[in-house]
C-alpha positions as CSV (number, residue, x, y, z in Angstrom):
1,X,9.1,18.0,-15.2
2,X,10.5,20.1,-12.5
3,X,13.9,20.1,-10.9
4,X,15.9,16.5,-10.7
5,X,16.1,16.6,-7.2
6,X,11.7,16.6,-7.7
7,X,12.1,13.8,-9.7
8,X,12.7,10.8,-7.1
9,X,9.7,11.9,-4.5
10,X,7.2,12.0,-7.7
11,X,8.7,8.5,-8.6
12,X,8.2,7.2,-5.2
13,X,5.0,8.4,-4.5
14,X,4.0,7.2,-8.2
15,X,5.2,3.8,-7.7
16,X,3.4,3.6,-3.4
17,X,0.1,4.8,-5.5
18,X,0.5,2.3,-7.7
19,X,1.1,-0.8,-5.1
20,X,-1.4,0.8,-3.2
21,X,-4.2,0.5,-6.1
22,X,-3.0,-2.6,-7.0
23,X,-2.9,-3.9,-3.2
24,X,-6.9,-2.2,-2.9
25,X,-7.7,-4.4,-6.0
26,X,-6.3,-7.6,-5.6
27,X,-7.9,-7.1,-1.8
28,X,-10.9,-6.5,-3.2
29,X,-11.3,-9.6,-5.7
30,X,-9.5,-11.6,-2.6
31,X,-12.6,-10.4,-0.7
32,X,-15.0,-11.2,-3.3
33,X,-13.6,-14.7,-3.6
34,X,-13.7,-15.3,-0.3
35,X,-16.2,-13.3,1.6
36,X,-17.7,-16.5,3.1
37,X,-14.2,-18.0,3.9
38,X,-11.4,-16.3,6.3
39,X,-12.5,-13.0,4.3
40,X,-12.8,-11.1,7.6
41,X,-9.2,-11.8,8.1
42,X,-8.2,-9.2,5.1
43,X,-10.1,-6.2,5.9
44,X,-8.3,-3.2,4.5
């Protein structure tokens, strides 16, 4: 770990890749769902 003043930016960029991956995945079985149906609507 490095200095405490560190810690927050690691945490934040931890946490945006984390709703990022978990926004790309539930885009992607959104997609899947609905490819034939508004799916052009939610391209990421």
């Amino acid at each position: 770990m490095d200095a405490p003043r560190d810690n927050k930016k690691t945490d934040q960029e931890r946490t945006a890749k984390l709703l990022l991956g978990i926004v790309d995945a539930i885009a992607k079985s959104y997609k899947l769902k609905n490819t034939h149906h508004r799916g052009h609507r939610y391209h990421w």
